[in-house]
C-alpha positions in Angstrom: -67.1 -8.4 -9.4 -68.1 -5.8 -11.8 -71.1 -5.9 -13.8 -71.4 -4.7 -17.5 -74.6 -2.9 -18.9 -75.8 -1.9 -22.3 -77.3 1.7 -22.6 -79.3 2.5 -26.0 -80.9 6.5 -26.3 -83.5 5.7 -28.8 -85.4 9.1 -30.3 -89.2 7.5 -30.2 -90.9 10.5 -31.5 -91.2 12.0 -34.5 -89.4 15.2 -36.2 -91.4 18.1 -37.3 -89.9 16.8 -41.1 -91.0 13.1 -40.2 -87.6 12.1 -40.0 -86.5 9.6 -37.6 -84.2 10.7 -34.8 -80.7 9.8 -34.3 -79.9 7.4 -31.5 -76.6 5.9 -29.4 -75.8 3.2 -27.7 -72.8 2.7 -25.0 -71.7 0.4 -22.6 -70.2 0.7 -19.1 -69.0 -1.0 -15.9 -70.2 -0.5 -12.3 -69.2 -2.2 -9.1 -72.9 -2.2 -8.3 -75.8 -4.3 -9.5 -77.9 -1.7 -10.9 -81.0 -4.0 -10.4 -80.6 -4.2 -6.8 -80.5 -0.4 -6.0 -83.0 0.5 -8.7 -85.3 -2.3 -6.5 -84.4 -0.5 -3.1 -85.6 3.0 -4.5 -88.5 1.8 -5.9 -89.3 0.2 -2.5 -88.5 3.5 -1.0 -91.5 5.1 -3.2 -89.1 8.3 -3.6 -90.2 7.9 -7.4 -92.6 6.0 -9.7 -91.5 2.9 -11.5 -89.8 4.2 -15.1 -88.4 7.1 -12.7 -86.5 5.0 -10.7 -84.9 3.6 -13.4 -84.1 6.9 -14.7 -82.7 8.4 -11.6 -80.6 5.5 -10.4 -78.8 4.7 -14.0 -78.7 8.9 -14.2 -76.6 8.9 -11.3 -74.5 5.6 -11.8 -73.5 7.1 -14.9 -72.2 10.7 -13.5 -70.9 9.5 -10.2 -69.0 6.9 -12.6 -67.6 10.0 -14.9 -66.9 12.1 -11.9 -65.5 9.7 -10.5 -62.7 8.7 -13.6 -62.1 12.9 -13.5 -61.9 13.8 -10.0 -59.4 15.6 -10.5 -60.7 17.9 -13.3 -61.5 21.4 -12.8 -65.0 21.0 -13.9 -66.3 18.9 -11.4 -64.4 21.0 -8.1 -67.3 22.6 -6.7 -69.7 19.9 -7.6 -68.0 16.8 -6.3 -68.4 17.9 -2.3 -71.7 18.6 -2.9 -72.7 15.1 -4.6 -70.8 13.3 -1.7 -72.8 14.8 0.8 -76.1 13.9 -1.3 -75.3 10.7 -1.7 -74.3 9.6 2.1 -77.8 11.8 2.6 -79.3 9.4 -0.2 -77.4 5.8 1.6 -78.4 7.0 5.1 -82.2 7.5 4.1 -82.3 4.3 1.9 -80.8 2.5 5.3 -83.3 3.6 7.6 -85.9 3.3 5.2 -85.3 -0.8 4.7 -84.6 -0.6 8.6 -88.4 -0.1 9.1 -89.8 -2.1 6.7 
């Protein structure tokens, strides 16, 4: 079952004219629950608390993109490369629950 998410990019500092920054919102779909692997790399310690967040949404979001454009040119080179870093990043979160 797929679960939905709400993203909103909120500019929280202020412009050098005071003028408030510009901001979007999106939503998107993920065969993962989010919560659950943001919860497994923060018990992993790899990253404080907000960067967790950061990192695992980050890379939900491009793997999800990359994924929907495999076939584009753009992402050729990169797409062996983040296969390999993410079975290095699923085999380390593995062996890391394993002990604990």
């Amino acid at each position: 079952m797929p679960h939905a998410y709400a993203i909103e990019v909120t500019d929280i500092d202020p412009r050098r004219d005071g003028a408030v920054g510009p901001s979007y919102d999106f939503t998107f779909t993920s065969h993962d629950d989010l919560n659950e692997i943001v919860a497994r790399v923060q018990r992993r310690g790899l990253f404080d608390h907000n960067e967790s967040k950061a990192f695992v949404t980050g890379l939900k979001l491009l793997g999800g993109v990359m994924l929907n454009h495999r076939g584009e040119p753009l992402f050729a080179e990169f797409g062996p490369a983040f296969k390999e870093f993410m079975t290095k990043l699923k085999s380390g979160a593995k062996a890391r629950e394993a002990e604990v």
